[in-house]
PyMOL commands that place a pseudoatom at each C-alpha (Angstrom):
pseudoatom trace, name=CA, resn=UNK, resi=1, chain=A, elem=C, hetatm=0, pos=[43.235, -61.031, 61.815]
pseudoatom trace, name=CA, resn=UNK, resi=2, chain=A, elem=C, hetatm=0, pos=[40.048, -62.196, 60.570]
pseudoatom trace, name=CA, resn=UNK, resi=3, chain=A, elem=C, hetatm=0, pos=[37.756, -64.536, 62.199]
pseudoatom trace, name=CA, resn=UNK, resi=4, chain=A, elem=C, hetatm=0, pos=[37.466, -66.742, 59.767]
pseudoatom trace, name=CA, resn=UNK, resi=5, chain=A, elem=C, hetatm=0, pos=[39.453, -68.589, 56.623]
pseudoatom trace, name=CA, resn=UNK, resi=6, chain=A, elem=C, hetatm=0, pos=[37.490, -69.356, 53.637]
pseudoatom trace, name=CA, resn=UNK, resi=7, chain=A, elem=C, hetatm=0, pos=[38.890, -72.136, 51.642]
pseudoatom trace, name=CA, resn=UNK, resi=8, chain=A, elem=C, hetatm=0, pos=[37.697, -71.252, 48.757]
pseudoatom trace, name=CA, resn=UNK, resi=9, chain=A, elem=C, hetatm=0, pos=[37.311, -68.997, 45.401]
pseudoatom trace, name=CA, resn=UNK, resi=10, chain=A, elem=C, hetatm=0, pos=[33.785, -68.592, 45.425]
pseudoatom trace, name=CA, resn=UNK, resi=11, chain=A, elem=C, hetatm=0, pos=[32.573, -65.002, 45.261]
pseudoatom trace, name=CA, resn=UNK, resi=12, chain=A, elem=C, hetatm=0, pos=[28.457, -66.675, 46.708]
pseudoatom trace, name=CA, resn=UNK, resi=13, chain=A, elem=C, hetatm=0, pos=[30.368, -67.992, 49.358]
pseudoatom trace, name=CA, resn=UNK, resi=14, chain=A, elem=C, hetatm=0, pos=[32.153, -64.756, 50.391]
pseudoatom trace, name=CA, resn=UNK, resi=15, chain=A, elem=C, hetatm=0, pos=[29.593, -62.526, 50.058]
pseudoatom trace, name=CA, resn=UNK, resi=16, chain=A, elem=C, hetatm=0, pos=[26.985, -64.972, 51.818]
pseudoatom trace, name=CA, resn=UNK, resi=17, chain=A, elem=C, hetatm=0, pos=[29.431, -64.643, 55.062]
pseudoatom trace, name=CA, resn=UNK, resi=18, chain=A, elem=C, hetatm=0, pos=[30.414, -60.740, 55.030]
pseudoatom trace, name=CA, resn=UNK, resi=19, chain=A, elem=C, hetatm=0, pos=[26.335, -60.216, 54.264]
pseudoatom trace, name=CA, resn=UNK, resi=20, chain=A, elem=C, hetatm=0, pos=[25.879, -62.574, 57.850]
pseudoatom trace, name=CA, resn=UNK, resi=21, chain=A, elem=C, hetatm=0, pos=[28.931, -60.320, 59.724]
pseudoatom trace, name=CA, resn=UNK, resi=22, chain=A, elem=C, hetatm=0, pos=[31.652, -62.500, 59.745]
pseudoatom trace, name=CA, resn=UNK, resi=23, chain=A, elem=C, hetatm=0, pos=[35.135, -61.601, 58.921]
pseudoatom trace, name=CA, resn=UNK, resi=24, chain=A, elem=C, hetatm=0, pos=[36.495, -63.793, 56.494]
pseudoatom trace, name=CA, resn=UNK, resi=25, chain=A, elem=C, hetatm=0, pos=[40.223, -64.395, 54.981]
pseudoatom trace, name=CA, resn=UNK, resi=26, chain=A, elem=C, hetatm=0, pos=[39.949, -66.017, 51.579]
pseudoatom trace, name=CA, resn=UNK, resi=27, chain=A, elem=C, hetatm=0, pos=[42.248, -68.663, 51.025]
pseudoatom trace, name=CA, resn=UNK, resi=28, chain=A, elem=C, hetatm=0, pos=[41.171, -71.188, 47.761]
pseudoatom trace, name=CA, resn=UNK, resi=29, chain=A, elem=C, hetatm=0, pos=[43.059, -74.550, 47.798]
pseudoatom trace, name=CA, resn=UNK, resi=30, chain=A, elem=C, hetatm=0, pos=[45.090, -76.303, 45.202]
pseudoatom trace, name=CA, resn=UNK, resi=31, chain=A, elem=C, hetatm=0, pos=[42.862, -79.139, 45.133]
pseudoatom trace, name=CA, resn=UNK, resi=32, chain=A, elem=C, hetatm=0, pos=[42.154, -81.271, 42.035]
pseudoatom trace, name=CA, resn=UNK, resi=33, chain=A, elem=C, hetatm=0, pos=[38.594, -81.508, 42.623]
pseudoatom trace, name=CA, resn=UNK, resi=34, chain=A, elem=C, hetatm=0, pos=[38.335, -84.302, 39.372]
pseudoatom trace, name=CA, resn=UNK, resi=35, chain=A, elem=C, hetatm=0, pos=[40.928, -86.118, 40.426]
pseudoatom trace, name=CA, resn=UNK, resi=36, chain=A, elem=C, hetatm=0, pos=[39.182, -86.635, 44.274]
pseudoatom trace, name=CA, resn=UNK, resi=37, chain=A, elem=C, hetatm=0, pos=[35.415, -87.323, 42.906]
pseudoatom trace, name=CA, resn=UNK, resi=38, chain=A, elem=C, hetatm=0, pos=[36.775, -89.835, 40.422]
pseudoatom trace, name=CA, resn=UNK, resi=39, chain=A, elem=C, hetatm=0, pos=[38.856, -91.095, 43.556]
pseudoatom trace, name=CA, resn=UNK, resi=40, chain=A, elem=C, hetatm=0, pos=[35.292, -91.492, 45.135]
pseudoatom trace, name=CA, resn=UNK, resi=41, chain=A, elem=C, hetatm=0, pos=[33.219, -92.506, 42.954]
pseudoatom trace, name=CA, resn=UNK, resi=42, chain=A, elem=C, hetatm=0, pos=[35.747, -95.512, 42.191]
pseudoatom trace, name=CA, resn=UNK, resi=43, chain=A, elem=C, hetatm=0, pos=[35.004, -96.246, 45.933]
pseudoatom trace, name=CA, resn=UNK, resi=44, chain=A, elem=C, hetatm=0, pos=[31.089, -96.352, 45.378]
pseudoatom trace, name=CA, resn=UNK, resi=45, chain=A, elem=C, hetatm=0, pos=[30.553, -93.144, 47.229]
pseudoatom trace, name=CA, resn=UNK, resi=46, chain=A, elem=C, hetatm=0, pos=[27.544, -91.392, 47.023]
pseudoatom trace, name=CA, resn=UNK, resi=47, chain=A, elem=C, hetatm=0, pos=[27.148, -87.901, 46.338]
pseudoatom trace, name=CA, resn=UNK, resi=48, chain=A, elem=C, hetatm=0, pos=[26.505, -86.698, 49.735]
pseudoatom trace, name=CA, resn=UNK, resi=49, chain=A, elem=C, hetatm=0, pos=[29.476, -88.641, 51.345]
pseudoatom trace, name=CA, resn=UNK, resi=50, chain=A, elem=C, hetatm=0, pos=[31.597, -87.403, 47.822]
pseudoatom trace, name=CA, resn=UNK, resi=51, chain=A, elem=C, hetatm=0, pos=[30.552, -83.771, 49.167]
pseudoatom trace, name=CA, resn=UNK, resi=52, chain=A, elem=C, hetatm=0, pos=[31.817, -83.976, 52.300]
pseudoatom trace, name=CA, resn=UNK, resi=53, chain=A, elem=C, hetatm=0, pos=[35.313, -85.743, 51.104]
pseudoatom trace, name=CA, resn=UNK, resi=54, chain=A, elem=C, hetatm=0, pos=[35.911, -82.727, 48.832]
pseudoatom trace, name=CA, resn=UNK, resi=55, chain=A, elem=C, hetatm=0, pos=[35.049, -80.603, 51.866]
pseudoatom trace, name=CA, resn=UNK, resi=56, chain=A, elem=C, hetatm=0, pos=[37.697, -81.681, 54.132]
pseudoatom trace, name=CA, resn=UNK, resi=57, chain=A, elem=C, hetatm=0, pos=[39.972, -82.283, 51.551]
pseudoatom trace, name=CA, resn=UNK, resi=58, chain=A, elem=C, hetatm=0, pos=[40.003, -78.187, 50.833]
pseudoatom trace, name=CA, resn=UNK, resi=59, chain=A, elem=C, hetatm=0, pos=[39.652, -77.723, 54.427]
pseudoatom trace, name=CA, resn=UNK, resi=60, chain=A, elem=C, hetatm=0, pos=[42.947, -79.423, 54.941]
pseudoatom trace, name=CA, resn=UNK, resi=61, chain=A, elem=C, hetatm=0, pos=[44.612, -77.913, 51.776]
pseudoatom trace, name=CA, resn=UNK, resi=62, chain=A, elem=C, hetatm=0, pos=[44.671, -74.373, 53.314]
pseudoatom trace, name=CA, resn=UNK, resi=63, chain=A, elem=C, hetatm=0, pos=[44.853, -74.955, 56.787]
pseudoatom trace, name=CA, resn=UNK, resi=64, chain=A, elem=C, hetatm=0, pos=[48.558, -75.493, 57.494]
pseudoatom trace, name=CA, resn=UNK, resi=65, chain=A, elem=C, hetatm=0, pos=[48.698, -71.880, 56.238]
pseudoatom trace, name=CA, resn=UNK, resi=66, chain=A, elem=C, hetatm=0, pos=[46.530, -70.534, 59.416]
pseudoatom trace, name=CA, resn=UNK, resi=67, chain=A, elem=C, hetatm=0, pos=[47.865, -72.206, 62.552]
pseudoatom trace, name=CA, resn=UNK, resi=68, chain=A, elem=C, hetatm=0, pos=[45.219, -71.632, 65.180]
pseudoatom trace, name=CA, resn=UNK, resi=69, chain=A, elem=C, hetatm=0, pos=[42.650, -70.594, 63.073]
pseudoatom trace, name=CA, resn=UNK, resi=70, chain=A, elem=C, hetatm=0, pos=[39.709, -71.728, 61.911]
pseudoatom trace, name=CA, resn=UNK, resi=71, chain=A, elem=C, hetatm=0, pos=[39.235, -72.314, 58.156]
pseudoatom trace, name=CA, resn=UNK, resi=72, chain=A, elem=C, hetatm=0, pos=[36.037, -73.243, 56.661]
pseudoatom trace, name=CA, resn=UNK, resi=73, chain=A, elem=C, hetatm=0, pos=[35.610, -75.437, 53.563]
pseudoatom trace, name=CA, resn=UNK, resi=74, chain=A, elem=C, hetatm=0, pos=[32.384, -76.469, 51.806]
pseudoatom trace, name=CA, resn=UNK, resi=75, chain=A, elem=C, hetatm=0, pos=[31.706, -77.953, 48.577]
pseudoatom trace, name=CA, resn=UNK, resi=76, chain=A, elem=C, hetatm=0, pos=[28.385, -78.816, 46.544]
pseudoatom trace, name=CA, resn=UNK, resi=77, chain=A, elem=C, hetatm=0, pos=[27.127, -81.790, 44.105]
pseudoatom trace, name=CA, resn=UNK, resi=78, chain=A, elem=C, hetatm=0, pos=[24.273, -82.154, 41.295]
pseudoatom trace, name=CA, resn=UNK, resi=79, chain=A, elem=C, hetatm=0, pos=[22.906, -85.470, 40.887]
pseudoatom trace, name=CA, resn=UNK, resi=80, chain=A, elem=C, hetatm=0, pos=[19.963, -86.199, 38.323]
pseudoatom trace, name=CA, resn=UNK, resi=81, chain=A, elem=C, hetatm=0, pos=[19.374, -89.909, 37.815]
pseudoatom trace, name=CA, resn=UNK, resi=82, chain=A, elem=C, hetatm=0, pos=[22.411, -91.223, 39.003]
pseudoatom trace, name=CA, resn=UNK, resi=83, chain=A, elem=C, hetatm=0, pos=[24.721, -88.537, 36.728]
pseudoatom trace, name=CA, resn=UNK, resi=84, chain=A, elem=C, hetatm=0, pos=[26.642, -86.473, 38.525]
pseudoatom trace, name=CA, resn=UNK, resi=85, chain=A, elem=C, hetatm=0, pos=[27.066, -82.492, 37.148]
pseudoatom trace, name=CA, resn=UNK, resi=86, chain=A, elem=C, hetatm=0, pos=[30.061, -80.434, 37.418]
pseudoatom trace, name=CA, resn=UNK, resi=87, chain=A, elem=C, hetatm=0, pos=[30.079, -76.317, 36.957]
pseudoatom trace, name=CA, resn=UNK, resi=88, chain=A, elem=C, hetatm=0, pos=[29.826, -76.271, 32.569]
pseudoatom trace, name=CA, resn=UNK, resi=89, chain=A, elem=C, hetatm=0, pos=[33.231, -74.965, 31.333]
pseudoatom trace, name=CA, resn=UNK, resi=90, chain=A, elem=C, hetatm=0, pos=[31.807, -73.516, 28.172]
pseudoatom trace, name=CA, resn=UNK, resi=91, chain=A, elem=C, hetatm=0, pos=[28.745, -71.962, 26.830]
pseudoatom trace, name=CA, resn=UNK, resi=92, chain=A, elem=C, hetatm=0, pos=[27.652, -75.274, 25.016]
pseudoatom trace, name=CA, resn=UNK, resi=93, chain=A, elem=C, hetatm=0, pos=[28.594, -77.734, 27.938]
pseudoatom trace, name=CA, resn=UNK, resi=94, chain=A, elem=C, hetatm=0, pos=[25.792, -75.350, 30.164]
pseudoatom trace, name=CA, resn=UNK, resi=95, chain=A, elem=C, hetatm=0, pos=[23.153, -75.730, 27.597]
pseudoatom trace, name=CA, resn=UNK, resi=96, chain=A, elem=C, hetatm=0, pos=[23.817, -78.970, 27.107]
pseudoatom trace, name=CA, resn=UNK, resi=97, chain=A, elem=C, hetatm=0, pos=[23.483, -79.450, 31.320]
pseudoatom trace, name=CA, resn=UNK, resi=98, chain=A, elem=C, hetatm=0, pos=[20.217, -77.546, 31.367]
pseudoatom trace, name=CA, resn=UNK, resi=99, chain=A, elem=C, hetatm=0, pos=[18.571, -78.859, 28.636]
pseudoatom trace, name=CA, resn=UNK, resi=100, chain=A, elem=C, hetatm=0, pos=[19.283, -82.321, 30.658]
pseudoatom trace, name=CA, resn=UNK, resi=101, chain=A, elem=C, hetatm=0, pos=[17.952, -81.280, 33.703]
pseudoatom trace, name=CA, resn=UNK, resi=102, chain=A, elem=C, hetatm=0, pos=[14.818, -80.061, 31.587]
pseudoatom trace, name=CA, resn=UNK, resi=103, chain=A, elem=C, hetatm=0, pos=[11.206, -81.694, 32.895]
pseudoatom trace, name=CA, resn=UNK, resi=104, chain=A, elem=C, hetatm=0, pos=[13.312, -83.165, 35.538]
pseudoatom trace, name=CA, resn=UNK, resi=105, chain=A, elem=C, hetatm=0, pos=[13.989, -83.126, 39.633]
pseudoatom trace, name=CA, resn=UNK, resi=106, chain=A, elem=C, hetatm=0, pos=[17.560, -83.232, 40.916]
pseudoatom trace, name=CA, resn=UNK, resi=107, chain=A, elem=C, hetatm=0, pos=[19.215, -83.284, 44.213]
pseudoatom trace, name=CA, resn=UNK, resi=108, chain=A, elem=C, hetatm=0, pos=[22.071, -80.881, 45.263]
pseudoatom trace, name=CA, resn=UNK, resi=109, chain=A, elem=C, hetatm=0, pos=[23.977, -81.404, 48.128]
pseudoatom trace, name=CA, resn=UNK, resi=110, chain=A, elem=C, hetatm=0, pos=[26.173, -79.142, 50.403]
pseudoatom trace, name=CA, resn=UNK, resi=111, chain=A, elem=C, hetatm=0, pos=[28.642, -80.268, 52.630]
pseudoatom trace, name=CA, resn=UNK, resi=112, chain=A, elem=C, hetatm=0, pos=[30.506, -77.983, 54.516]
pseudoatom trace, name=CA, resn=UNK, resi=113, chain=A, elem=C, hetatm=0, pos=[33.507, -78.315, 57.288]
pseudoatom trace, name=CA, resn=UNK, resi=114, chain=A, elem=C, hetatm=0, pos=[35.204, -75.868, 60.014]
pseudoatom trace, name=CA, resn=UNK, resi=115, chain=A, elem=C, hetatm=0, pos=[38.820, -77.398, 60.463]
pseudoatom trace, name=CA, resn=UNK, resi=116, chain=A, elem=C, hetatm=0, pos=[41.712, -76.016, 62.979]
pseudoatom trace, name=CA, resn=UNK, resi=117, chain=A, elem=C, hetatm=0, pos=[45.259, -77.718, 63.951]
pseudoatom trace, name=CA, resn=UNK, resi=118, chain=A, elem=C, hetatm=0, pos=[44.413, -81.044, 62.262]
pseudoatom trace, name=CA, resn=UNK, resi=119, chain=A, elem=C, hetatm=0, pos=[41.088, -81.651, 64.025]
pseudoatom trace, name=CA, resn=UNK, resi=120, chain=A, elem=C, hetatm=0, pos=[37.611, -80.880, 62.288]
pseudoatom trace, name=CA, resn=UNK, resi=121, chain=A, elem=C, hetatm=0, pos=[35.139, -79.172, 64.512]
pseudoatom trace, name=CA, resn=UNK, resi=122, chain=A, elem=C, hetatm=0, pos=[31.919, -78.998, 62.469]
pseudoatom trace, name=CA, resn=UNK, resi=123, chain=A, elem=C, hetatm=0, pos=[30.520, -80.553, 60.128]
pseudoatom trace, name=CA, resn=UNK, resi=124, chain=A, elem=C, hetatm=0, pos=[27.328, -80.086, 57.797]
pseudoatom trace, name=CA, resn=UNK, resi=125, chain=A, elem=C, hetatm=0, pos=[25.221, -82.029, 55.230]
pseudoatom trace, name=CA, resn=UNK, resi=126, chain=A, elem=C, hetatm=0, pos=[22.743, -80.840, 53.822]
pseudoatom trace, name=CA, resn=UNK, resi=127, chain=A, elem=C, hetatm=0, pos=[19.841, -81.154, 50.264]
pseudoatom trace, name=CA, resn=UNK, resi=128, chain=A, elem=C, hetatm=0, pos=[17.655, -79.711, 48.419]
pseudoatom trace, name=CA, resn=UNK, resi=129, chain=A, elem=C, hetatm=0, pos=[15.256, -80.971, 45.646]
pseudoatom trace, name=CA, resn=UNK, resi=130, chain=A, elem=C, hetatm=0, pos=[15.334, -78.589, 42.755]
pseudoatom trace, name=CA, resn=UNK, resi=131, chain=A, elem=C, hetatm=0, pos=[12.788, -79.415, 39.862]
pseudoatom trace, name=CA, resn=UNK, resi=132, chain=A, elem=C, hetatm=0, pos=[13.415, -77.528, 36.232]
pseudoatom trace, name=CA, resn=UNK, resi=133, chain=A, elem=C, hetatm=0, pos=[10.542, -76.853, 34.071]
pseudoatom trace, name=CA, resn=UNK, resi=134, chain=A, elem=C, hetatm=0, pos=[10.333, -78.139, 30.660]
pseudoatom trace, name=CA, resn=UNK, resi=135, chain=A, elem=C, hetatm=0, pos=[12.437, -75.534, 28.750]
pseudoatom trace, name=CA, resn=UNK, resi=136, chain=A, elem=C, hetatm=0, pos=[12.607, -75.237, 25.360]
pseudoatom trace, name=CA, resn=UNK, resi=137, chain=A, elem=C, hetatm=0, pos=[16.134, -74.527, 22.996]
pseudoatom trace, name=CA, resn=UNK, resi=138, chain=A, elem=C, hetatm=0, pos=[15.311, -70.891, 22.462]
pseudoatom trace, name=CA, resn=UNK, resi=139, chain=A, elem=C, hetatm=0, pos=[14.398, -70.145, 25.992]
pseudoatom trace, name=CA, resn=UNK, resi=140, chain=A, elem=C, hetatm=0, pos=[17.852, -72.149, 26.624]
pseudoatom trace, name=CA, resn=UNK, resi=141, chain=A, elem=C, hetatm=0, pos=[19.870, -69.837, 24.105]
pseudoatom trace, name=CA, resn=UNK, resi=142, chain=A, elem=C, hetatm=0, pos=[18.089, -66.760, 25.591]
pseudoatom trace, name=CA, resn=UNK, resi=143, chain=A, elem=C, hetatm=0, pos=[18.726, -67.097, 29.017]
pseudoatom trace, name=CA, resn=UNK, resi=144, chain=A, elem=C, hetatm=0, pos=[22.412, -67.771, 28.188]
pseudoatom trace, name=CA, resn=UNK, resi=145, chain=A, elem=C, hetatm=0, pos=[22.326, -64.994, 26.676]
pseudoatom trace, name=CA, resn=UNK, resi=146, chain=A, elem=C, hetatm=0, pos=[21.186, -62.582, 29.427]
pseudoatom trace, name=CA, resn=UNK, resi=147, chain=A, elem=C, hetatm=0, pos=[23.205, -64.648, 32.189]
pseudoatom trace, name=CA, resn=UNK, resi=148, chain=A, elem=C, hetatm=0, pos=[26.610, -64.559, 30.240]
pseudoatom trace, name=CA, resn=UNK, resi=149, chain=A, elem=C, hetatm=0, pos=[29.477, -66.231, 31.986]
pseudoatom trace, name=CA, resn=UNK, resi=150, chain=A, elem=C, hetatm=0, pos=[27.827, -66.127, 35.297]
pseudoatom trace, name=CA, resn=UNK, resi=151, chain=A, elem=C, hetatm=0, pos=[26.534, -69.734, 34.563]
pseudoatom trace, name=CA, resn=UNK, resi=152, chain=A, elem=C, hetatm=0, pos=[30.094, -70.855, 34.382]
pseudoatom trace, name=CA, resn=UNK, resi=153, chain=A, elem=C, hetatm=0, pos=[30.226, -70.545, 38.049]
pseudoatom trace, name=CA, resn=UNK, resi=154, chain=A, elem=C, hetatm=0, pos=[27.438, -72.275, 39.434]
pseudoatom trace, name=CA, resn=UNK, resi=155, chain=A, elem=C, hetatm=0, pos=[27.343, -76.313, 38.722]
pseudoatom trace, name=CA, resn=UNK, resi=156, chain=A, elem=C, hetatm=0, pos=[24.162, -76.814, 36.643]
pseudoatom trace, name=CA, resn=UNK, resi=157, chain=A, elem=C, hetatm=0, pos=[25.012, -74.115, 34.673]
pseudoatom trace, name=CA, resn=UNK, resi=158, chain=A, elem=C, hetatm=0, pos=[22.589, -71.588, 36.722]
pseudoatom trace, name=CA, resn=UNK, resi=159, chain=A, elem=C, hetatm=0, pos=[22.524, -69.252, 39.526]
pseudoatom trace, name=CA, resn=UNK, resi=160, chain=A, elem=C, hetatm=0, pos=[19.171, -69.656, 41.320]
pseudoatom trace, name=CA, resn=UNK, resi=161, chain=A, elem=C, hetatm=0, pos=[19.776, -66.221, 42.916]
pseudoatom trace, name=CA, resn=UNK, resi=162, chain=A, elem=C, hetatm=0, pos=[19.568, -64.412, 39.830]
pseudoatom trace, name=CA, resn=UNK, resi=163, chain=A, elem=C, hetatm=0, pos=[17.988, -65.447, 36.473]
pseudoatom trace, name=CA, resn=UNK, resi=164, chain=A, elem=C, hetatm=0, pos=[18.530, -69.030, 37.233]
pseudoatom trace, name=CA, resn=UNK, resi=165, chain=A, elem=C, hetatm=0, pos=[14.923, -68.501, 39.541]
pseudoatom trace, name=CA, resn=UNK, resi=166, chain=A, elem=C, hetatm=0, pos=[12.825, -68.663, 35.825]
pseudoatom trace, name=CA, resn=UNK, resi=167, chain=A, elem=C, hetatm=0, pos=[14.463, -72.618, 35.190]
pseudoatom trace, name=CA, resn=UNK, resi=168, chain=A, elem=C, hetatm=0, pos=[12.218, -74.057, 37.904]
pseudoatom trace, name=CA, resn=UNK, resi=169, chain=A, elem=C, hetatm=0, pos=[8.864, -74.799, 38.916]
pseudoatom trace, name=CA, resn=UNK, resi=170, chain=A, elem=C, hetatm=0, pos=[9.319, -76.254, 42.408]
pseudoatom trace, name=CA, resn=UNK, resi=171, chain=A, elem=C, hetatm=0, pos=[12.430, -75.605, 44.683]
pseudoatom trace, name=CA, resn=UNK, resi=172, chain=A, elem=C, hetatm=0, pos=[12.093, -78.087, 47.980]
pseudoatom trace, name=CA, resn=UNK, resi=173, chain=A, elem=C, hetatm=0, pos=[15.348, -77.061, 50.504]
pseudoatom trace, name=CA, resn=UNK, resi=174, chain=A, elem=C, hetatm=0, pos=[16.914, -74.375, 52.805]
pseudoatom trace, name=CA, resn=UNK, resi=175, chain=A, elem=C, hetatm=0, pos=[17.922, -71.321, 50.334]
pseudoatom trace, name=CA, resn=UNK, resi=176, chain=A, elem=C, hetatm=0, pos=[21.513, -71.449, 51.648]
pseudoatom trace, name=CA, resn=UNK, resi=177, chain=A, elem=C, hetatm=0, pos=[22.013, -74.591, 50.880]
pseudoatom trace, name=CA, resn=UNK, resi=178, chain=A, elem=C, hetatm=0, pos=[21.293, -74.210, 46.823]
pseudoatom trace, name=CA, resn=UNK, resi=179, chain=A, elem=C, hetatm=0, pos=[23.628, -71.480, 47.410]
pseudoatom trace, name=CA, resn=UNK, resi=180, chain=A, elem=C, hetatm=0, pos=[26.669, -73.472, 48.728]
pseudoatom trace, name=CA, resn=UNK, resi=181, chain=A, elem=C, hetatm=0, pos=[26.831, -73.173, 52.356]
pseudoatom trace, name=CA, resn=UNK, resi=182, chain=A, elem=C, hetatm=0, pos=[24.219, -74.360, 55.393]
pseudoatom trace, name=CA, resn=UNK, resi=183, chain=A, elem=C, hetatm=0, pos=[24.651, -70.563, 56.790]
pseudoatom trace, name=CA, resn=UNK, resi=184, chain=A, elem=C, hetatm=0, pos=[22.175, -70.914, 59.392]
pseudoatom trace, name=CA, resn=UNK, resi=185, chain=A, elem=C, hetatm=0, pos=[24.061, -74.002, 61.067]
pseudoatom trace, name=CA, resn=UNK, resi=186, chain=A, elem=C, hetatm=0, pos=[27.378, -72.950, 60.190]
pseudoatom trace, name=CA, resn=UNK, resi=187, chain=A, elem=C, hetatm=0, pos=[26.721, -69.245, 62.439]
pseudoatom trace, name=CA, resn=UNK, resi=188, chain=A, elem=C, hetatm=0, pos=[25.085, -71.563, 65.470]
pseudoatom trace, name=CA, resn=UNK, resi=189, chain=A, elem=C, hetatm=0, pos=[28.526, -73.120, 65.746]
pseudoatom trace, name=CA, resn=UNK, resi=190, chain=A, elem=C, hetatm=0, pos=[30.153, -69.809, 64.887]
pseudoatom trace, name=CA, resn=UNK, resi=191, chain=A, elem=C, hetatm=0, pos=[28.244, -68.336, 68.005]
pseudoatom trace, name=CA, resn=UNK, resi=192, chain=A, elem=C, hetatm=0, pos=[29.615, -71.235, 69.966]
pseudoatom trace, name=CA, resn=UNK, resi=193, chain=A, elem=C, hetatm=0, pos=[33.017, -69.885, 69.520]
pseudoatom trace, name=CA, resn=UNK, resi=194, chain=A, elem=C, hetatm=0, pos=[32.364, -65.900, 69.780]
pseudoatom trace, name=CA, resn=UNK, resi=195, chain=A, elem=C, hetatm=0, pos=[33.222, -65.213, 66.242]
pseudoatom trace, name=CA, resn=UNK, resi=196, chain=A, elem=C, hetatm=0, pos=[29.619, -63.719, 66.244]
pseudoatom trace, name=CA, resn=UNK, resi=197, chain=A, elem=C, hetatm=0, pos=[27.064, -62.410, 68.537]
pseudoatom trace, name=CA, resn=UNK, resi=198, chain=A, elem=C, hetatm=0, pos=[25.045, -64.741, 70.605]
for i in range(1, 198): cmd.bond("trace and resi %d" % i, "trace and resi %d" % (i + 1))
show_as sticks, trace
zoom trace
């Protein structure tokens, strides 16, 4: 049995936590992730609060599946200027996100959760400040290009662990966190519980 659930679908996540040594059980919820940030922003939630709503509410999609167990959740936002970015579903809808974020500095935040039998047991929030460089259309069109339909996976339309890097010119945060999960707090508690070396 593993250690772990992970409720969720994304491959960064996964391979952050079997990188780290922790056995993980993928699980992804049926959540409509629209329908709970229009939810919240109808409430006048911010981003970071928005985060940690869609967190929980994963968390407690999956976990009535796992009696026992612990089942980790997380989920990330992109806010630039008071818009809030969602993962592009098309080639045009991720140029059309980077060439907004162009020349300018944008907050993502991760907000990740550790459920089991009802009761949550961790939490995280955390930021980073990511700035993109001006870019122009071609260089646009040419990284799209070489990244192909990695971009669709990654809100912002780019992966900062691979070609994503060239977009920026100053990256202020914990790596982790641009990749979707506070690891480093999130295997403190983990240690609390033996699921890895202390």
């Amino acid at each position: 049995m593993a250690s772990l659930v992970l409720a969720s679908g994304s491959a960064s996540r996964n391979a952050m936590l079997r990188a780290a040594g922790v056995d993980v059980l993928v699980d992804p919820p049926d959540l409509d992730e629209g329908a709970v940030k229009q939810s919240c922003r109808a409430r006048g939630f911010g981003t970071r609060k928005t985060a940690g709503v869609l967190a929980t509410a994963k968390a407690e999609c999956v976990q009535g599946r796992h009696p026992g167990q612990f089942v980790l959740a997380a989920d990330q936002m992109l806010e630039c200027d008071g818009e809030w970015f969602d993962k592009p579903v098309d080639r045009g809808s991720a140029a059309r996100q980077i060439a907004r974020l162009a020349g300018r500095t944008h907050r993502l935040v991760t907000s990740a959760v550790v459920v089991s039998d009802g009761l949550i047991r961790w939490r995280a929030n955390t930021s980073a400040s990511m700035t993109v460089r001006p870019l122009s259309t071609e260089f646009i069109e040419g990284y799209l290009d070489r990244a192909g339909d990695r971009v669709f996976s990654s809100v912002g339309g780019y992966e900062i662990e691979g070609l994503g890097v060239q977009l920026f010119s100053v990256v202020k945060g914990d790596h982790f966190t641009i990749l979707g999960l506070p690891l480093l707090q999130l295997l403190a508690f983990l240690r609390t519980l033996g699921v890895v070396p202390a």
